[in-house]
N, CA and C atoms of all chains as a GROMACS GRO file, in nm:
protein
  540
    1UNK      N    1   1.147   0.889   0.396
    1UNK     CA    2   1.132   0.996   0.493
    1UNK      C    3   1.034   0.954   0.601
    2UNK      N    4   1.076   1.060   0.732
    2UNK     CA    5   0.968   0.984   0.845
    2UNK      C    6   0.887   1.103   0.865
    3UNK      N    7   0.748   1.096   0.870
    3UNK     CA    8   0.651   1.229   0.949
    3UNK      C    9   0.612   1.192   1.054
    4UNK      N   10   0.622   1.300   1.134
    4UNK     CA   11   0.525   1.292   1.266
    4UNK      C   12   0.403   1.378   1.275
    5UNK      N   13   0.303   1.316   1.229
    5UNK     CA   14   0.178   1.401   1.203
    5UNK      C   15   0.227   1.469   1.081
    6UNK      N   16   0.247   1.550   1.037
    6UNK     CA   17   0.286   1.661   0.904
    6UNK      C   18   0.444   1.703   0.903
    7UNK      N   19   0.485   1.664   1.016
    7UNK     CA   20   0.617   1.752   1.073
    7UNK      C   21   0.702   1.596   1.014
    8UNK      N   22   0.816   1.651   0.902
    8UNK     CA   23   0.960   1.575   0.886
    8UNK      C   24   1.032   1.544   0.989
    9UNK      N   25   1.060   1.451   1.020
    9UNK     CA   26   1.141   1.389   1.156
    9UNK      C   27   1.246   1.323   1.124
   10UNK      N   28   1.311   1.288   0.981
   10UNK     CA   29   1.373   1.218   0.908
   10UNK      C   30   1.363   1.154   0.787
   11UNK      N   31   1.517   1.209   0.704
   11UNK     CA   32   1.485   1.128   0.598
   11UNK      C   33   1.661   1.096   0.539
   12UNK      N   34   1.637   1.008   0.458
   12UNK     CA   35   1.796   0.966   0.428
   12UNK      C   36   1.777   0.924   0.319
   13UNK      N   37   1.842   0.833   0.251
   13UNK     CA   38   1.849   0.764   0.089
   13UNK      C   39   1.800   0.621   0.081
   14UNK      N   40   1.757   0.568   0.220
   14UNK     CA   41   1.704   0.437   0.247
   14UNK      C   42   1.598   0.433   0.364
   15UNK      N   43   1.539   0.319   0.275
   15UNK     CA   44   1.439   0.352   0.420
   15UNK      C   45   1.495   0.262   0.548
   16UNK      N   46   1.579   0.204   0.521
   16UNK     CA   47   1.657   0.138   0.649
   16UNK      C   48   1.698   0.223   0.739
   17UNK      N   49   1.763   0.346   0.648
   17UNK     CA   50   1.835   0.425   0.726
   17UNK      C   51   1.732   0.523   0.823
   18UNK      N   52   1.640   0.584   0.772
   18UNK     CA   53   1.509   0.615   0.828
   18UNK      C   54   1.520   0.542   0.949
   19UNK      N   55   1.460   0.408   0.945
   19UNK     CA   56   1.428   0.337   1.038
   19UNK      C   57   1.501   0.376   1.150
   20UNK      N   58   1.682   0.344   1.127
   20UNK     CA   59   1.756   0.353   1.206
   20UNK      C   60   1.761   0.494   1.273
   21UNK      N   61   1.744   0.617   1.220
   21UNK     CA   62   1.717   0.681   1.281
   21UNK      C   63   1.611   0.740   1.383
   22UNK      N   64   1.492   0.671   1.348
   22UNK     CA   65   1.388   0.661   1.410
   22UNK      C   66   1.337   0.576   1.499
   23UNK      N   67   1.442   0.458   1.551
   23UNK     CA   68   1.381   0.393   1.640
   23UNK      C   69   1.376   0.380   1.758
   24UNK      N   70   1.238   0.315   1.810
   24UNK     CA   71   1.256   0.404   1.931
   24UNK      C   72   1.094   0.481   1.928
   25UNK      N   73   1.079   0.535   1.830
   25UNK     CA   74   0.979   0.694   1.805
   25UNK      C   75   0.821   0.580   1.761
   26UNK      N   76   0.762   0.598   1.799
   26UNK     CA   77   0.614   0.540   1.794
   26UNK      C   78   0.488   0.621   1.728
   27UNK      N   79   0.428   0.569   1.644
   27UNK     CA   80   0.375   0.644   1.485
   27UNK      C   81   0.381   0.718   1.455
   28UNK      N   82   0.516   0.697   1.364
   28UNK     CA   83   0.554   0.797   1.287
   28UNK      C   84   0.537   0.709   1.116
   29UNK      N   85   0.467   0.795   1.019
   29UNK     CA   86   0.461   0.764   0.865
   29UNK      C   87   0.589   0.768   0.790
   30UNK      N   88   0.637   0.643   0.770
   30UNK     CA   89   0.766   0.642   0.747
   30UNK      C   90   0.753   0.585   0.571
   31UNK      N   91   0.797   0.626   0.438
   31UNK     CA   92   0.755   0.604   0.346
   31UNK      C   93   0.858   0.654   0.259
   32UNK      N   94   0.876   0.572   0.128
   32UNK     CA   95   0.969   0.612   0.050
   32UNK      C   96   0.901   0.691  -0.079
   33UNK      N   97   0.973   0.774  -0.134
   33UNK     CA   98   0.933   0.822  -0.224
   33UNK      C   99   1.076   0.826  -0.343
   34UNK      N  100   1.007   0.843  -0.494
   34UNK     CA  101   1.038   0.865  -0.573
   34UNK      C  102   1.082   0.986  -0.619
   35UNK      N  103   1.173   1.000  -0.723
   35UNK     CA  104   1.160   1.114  -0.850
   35UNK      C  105   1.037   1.110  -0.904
   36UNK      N  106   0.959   1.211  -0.960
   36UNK     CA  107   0.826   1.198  -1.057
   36UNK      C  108   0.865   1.136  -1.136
   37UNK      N  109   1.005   1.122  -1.248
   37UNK     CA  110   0.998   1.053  -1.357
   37UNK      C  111   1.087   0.928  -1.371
   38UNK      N  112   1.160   0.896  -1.212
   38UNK     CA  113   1.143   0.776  -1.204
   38UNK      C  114   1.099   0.664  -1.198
   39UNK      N  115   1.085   0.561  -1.309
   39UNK     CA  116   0.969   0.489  -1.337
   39UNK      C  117   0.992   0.339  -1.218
   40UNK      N  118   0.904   0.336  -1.136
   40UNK     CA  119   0.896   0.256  -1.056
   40UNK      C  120   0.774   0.122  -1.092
   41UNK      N  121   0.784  -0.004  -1.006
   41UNK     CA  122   0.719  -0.136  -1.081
   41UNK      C  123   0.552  -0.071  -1.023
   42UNK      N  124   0.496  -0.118  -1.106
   42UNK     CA  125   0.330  -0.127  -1.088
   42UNK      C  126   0.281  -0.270  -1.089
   43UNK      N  127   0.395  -0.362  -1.085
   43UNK     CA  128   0.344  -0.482  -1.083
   43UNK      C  129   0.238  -0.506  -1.199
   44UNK      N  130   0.112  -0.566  -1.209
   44UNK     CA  131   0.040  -0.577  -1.289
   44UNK      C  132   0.117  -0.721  -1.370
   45UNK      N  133   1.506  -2.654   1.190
   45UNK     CA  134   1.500  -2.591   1.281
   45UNK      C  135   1.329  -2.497   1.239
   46UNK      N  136   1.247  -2.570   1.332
   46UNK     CA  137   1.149  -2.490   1.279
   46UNK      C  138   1.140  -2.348   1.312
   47UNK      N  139   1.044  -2.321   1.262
   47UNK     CA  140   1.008  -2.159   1.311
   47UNK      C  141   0.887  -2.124   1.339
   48UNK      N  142   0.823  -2.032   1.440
   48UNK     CA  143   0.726  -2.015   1.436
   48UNK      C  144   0.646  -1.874   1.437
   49UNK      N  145   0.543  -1.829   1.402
   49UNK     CA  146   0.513  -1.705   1.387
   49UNK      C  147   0.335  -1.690   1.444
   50UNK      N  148   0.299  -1.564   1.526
   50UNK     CA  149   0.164  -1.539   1.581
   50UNK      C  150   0.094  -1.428   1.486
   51UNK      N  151  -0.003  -1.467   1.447
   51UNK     CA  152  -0.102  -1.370   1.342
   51UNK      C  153  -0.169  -1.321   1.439
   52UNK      N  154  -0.238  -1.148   1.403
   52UNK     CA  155  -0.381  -1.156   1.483
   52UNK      C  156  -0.477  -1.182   1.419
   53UNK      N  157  -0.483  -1.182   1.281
   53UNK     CA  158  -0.606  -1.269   1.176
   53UNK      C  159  -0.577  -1.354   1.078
   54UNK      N  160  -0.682  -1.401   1.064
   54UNK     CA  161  -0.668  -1.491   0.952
   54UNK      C  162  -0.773  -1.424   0.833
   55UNK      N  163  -0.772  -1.439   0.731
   55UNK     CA  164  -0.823  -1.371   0.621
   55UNK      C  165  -0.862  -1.510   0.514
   56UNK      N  166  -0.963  -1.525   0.481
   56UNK     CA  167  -1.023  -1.605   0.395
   56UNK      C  168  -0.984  -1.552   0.226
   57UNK      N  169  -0.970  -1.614   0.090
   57UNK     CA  170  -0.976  -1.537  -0.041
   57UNK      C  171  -0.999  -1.642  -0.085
   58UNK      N  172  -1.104  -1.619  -0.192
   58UNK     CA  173  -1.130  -1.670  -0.275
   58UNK      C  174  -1.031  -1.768  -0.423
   59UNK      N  175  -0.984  -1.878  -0.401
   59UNK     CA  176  -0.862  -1.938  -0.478
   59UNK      C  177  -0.950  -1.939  -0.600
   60UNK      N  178  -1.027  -1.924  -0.621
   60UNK     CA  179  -1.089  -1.937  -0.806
   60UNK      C  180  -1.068  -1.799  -0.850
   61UNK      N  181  -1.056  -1.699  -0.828
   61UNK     CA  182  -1.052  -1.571  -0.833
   61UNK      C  183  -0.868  -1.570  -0.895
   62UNK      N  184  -0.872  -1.466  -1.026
   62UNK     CA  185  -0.730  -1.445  -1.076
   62UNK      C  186  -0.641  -1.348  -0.994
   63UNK      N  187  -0.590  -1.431  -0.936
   63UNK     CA  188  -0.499  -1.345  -0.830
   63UNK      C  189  -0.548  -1.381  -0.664
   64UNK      N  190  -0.504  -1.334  -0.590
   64UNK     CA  191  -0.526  -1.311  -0.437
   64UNK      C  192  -0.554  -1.165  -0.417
   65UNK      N  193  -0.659  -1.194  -0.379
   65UNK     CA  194  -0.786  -1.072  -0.381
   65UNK      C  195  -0.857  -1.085  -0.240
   66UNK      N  196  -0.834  -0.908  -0.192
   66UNK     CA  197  -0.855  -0.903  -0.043
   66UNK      C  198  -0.992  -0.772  -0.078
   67UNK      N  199  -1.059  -0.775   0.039
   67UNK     CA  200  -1.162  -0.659   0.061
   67UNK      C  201  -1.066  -0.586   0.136
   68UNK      N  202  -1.102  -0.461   0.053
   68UNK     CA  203  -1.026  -0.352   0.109
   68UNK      C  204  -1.130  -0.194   0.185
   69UNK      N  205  -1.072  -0.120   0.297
   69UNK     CA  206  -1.206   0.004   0.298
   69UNK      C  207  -1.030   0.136   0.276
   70UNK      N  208  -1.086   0.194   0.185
   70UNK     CA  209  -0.990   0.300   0.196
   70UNK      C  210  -1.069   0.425   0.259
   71UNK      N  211  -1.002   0.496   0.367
   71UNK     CA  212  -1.055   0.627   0.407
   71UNK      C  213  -1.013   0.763   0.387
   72UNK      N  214  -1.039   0.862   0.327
   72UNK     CA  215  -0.995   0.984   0.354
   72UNK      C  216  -1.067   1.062   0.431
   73UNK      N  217  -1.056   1.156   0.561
   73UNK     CA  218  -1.131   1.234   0.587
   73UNK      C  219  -1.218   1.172   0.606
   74UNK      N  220  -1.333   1.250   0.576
   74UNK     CA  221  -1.480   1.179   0.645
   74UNK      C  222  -1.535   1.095   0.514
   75UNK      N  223  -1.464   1.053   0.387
   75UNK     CA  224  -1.512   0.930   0.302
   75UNK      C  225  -1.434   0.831   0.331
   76UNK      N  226  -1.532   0.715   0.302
   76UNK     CA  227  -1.450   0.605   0.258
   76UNK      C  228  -1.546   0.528   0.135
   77UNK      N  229  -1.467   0.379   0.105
   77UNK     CA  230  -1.550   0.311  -0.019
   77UNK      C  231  -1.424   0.177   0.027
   78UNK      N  232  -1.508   0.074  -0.005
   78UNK     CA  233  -1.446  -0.032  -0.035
   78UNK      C  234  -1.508  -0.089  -0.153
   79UNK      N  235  -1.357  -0.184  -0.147
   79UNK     CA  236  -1.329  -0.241  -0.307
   79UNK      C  237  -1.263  -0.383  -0.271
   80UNK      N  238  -1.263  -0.427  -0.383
   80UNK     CA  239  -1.176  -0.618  -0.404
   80UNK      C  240  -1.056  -0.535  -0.458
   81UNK      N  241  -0.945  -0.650  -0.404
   81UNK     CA  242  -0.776  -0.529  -0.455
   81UNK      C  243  -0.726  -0.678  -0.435
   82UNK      N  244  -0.619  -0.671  -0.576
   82UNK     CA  245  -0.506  -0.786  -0.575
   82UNK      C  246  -0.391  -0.747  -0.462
   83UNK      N  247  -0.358  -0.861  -0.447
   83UNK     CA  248  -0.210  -0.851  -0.326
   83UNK      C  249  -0.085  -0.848  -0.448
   84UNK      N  250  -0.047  -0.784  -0.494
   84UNK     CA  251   0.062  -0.748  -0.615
   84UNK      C  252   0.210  -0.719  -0.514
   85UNK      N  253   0.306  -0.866  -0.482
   85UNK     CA  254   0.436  -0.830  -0.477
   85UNK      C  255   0.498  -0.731  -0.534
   86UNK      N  256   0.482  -0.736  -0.682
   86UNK     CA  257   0.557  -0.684  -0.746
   86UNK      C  258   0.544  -0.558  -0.759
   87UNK      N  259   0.445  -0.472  -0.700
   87UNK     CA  260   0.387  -0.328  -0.713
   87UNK      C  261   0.466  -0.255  -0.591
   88UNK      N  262   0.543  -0.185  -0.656
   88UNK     CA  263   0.579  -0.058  -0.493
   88UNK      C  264   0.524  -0.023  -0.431
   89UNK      N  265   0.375   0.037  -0.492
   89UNK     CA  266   0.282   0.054  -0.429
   89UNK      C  267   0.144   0.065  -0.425
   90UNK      N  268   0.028   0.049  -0.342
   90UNK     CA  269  -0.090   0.063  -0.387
   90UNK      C  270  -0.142   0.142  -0.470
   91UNK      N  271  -0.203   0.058  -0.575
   91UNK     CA  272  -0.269   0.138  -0.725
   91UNK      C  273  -0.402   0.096  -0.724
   92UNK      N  274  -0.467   0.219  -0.768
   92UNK     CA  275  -0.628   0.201  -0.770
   92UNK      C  276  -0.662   0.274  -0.865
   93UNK      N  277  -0.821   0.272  -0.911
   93UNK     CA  278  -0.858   0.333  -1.032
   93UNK      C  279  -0.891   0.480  -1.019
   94UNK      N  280  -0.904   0.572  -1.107
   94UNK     CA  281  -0.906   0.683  -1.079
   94UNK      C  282  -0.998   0.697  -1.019
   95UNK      N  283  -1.138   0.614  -1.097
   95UNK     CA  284  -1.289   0.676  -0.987
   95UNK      C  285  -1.289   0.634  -0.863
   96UNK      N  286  -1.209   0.565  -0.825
   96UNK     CA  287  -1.244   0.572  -0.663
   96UNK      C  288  -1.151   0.632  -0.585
   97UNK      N  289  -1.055   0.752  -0.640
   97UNK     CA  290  -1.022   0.826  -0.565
   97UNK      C  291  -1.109   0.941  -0.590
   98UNK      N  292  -1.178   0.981  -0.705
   98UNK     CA  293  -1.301   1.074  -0.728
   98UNK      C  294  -1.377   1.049  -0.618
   99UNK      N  295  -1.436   0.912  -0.641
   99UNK     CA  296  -1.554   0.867  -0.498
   99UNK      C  297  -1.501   0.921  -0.330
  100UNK      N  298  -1.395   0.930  -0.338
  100UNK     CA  299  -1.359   1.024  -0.248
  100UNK      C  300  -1.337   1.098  -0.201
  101UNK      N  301  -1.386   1.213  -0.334
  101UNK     CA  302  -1.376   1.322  -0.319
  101UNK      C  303  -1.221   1.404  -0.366
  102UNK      N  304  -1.116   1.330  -0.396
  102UNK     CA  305  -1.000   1.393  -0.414
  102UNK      C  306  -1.012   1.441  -0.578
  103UNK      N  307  -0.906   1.532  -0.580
  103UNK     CA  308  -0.857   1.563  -0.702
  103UNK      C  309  -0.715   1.515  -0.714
  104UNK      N  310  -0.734   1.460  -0.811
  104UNK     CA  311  -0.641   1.339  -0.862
  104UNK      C  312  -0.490   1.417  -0.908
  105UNK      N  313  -0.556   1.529  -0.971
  105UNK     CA  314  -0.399   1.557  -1.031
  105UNK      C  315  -0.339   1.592  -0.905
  106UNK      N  316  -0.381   1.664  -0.792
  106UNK     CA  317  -0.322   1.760  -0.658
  106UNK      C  318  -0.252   1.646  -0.569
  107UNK      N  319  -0.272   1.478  -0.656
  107UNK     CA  320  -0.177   1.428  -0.550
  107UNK      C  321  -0.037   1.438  -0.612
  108UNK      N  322   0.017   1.372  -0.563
  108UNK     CA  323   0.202   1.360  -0.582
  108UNK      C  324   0.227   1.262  -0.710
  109UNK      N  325   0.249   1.344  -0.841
  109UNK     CA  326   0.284   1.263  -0.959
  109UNK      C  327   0.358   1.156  -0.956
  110UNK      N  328   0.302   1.048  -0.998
  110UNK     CA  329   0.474   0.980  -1.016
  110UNK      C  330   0.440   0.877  -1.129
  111UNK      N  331   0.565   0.824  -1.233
  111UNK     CA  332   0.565   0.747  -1.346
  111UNK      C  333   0.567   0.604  -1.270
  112UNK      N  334   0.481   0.489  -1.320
  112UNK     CA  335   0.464   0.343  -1.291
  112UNK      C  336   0.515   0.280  -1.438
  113UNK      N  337   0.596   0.170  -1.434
  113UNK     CA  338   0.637   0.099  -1.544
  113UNK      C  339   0.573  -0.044  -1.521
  114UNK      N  340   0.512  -0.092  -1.587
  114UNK     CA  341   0.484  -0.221  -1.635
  114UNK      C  342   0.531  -0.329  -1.738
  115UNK      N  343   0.533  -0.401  -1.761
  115UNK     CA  344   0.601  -0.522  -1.888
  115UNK      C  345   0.568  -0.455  -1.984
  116UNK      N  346   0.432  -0.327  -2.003
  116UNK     CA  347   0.399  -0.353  -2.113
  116UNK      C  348   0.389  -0.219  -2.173
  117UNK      N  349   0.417  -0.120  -2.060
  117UNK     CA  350   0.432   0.035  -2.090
  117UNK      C  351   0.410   0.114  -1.941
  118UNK      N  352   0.424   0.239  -1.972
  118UNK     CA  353   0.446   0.275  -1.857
  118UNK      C  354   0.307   0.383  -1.859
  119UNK      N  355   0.282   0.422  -1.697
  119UNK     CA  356   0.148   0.529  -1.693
  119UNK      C  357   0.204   0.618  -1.521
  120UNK      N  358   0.117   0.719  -1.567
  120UNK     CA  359   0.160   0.797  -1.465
  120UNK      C  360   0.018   0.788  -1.313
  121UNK      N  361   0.050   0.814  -1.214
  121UNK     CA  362  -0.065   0.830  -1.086
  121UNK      C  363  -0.027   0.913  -1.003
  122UNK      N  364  -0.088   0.920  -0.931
  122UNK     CA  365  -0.125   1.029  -0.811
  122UNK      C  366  -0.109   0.965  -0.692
  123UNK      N  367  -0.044   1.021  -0.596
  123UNK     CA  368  -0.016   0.968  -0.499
  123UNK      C  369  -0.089   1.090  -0.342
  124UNK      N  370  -0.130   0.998  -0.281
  124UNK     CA  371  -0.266   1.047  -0.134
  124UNK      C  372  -0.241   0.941  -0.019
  125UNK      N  373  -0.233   1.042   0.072
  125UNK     CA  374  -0.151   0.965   0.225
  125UNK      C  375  -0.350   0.964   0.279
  126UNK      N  376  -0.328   0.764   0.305
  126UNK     CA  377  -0.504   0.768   0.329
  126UNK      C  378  -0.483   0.693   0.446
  127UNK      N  379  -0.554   0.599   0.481
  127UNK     CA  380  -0.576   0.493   0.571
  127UNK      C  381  -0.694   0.380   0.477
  128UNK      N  382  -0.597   0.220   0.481
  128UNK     CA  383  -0.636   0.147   0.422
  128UNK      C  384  -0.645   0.035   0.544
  129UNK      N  385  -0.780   0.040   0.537
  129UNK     CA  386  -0.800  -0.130   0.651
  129UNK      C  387  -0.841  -0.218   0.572
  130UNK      N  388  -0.773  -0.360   0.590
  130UNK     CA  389  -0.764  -0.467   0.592
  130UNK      C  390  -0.794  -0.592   0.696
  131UNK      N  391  -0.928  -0.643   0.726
  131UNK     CA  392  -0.901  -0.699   0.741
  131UNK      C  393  -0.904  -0.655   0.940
  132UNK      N  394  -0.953  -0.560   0.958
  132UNK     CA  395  -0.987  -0.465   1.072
  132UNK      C  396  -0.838  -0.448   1.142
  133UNK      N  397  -0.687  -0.434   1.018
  133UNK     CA  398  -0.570  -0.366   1.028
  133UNK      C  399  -0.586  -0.251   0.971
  134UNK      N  400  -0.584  -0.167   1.008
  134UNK     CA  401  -0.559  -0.016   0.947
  134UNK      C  402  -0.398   0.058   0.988
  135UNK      N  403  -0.379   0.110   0.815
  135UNK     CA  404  -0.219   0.160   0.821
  135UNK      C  405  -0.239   0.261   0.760
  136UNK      N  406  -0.219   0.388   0.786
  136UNK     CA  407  -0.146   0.513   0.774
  136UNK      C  408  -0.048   0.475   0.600
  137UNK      N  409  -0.128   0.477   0.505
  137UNK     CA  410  -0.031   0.474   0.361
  137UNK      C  411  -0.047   0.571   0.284
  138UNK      N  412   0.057   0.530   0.187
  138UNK     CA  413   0.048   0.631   0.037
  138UNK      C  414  -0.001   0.540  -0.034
  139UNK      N  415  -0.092   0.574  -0.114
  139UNK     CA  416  -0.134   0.524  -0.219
  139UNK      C  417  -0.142   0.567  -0.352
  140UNK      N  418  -0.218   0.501  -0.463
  140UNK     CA  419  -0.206   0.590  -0.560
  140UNK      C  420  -0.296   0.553  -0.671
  141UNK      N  421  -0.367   0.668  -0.737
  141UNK     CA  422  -0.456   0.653  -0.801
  141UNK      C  423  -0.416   0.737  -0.961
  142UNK      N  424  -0.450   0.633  -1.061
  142UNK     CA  425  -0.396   0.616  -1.188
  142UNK      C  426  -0.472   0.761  -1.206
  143UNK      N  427  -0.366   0.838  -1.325
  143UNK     CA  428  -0.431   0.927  -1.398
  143UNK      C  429  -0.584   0.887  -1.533
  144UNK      N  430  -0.525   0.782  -1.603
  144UNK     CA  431  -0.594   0.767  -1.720
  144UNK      C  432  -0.726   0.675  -1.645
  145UNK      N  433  -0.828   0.718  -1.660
  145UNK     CA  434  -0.967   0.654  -1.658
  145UNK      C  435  -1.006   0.539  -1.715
  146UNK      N  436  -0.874   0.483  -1.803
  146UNK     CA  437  -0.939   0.330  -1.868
  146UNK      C  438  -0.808   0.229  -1.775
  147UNK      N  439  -0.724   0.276  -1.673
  147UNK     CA  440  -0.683   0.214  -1.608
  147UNK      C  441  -0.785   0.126  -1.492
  148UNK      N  442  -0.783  -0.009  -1.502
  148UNK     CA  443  -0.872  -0.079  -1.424
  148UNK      C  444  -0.809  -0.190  -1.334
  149UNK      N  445  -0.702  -0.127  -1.280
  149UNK     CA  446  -0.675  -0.220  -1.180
  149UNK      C  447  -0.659  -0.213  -1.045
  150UNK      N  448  -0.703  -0.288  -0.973
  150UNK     CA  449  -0.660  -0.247  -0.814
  150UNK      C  450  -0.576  -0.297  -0.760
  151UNK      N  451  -0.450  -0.246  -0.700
  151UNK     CA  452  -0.333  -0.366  -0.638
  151UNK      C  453  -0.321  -0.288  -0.496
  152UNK      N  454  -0.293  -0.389  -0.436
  152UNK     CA  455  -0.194  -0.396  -0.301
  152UNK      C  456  -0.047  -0.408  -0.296
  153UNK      N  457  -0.001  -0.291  -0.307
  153UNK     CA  458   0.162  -0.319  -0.292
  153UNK      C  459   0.216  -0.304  -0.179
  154UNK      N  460   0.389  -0.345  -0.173
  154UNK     CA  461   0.487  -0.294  -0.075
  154UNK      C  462   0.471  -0.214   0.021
  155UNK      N  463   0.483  -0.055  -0.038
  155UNK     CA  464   0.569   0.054   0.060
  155UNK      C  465   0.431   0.125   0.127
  156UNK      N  466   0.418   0.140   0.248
  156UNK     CA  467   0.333   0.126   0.342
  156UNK      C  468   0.205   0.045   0.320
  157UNK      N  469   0.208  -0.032   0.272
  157UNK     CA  470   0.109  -0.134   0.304
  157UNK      C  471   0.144  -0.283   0.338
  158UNK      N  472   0.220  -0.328   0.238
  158UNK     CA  473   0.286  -0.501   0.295
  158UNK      C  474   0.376  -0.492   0.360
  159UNK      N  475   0.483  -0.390   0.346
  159UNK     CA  476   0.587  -0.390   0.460
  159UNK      C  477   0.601  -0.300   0.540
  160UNK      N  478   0.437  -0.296   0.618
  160UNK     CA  479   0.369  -0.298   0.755
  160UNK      C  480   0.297  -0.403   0.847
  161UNK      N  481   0.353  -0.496   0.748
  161UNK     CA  482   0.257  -0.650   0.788
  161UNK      C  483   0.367  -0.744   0.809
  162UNK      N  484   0.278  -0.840   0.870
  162UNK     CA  485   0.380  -1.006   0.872
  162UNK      C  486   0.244  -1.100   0.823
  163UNK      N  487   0.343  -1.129   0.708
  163UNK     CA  488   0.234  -1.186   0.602
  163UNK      C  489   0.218  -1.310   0.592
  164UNK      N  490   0.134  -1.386   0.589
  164UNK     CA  491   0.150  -1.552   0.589
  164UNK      C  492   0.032  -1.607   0.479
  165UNK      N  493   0.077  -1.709   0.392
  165UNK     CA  494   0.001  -1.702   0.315
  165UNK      C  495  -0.004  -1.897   0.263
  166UNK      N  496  -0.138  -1.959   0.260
  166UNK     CA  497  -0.133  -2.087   0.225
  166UNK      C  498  -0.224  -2.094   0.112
  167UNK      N  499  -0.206  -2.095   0.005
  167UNK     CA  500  -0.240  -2.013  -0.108
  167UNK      C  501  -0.388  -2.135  -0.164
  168UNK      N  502  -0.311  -2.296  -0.104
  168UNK     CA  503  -0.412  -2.386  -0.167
  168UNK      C  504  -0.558  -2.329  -0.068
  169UNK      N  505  -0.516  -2.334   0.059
  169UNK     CA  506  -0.637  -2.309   0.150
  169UNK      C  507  -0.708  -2.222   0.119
  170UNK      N  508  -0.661  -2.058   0.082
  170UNK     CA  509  -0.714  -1.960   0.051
  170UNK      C  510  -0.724  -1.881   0.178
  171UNK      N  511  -0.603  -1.926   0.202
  171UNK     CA  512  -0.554  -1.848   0.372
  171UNK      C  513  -0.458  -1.792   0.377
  172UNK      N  514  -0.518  -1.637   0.426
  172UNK     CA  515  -0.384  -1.502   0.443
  172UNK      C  516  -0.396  -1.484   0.613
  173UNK      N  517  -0.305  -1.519   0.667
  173UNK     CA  518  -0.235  -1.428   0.829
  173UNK      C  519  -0.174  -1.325   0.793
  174UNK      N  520  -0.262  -1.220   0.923
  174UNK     CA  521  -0.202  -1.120   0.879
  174UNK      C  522  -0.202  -1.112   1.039
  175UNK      N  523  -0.053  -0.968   1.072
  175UNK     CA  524  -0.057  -0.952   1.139
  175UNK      C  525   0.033  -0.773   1.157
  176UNK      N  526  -0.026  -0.658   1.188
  176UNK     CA  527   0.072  -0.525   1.199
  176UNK      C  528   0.231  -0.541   1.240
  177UNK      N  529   0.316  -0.488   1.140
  177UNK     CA  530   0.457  -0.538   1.188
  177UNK      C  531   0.443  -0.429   1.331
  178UNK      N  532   0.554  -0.527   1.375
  178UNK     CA  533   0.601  -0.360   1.527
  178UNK      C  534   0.766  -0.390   1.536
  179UNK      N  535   0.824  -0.323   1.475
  179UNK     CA  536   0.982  -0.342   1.507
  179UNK      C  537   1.021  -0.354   1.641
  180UNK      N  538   1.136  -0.456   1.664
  180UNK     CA  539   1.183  -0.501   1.763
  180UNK      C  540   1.195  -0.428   1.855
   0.00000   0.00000   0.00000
């Protein structure tokens, strides 16, 4: 998903796709998120 | 066909040190604290210990839950939209700070933090280029 300041500006199922919709647009917090109980890598 | 690429820093680390280990300042609001943090490919995303999102004043559970899996079991953290400079780069991230208190690790991951960068790395030297991505 993309924010502009607090405000949703976009979001899709990739963050590619994000991108693609957003470009162009200059700082905006663009960031993927999870399910809570999708277990994602922690590396380590 | 070579290639070539422009950093705006160069970053010194310590090669005796387990891992590649950067000084980090995380900010929320009017705190901040810095810390030593591994550069962890393999991490989605920045993980830190619980007390130093305390040292910041947050409450840990009020961030955004989410489950982390490791080789060796899995743990849950908290996730807080901060500003992490590196290196006098500062990025607008999510981060995330472990629930359990005997979690002791600090990483640098992926999703808004490394792939906001153009990363260059000569690992014998103990030399990181860094530079803020800016899409084409």
């Amino acid at each position: 998903m993309a924010l502009d300041g607090d405000v949703l500006v976009a979001h899709a199922g990739t963050l590619q796709e994000v991108r693609r919709q957003t470009k162009g647009k200059s700082n905006l917090f663009i960031v993927k998120v999870f399910a809570e109980e999708t277990i994602i890598s922690a590396g380590l | 066909m070579p290639y070539q690429l422009k950093f705006e820093k160069l970053v010194m680390f310590d090669i005796n040190q387990d891992g590649i280990c950067l000084d980090v300042e995380i900010k929320y609001a009017d705190s901040n604290i810095k810390i030593n943090a591994k550069i962890d490919t393999g991490a989605a995303y920045s993980i830190f210990e619980r007390r130093f999102g305390e040292k910041l004043g947050l409450e840990i559970e009020s961030g955004m839950r989410q489950r982390f899996g490791t080789a060796t079991g899995n743990f849950y953290a908290y996730g807080f939209r901060v500003t992490l400079n590196v290196a006098e780069i500062e990025l607008d991230s999510m981060i995330f700070f472990a629930e359990n208190e005997s979690f002791s690790k600090n990483v640098l991951g992926r999703i808004t933090w490394l792939d906001n960068l153009v990363f260059g790395l000569v690992d014998q030297e103990g030399k990181i280029y860094l530079s803020k991505y800016e899409p084409e």
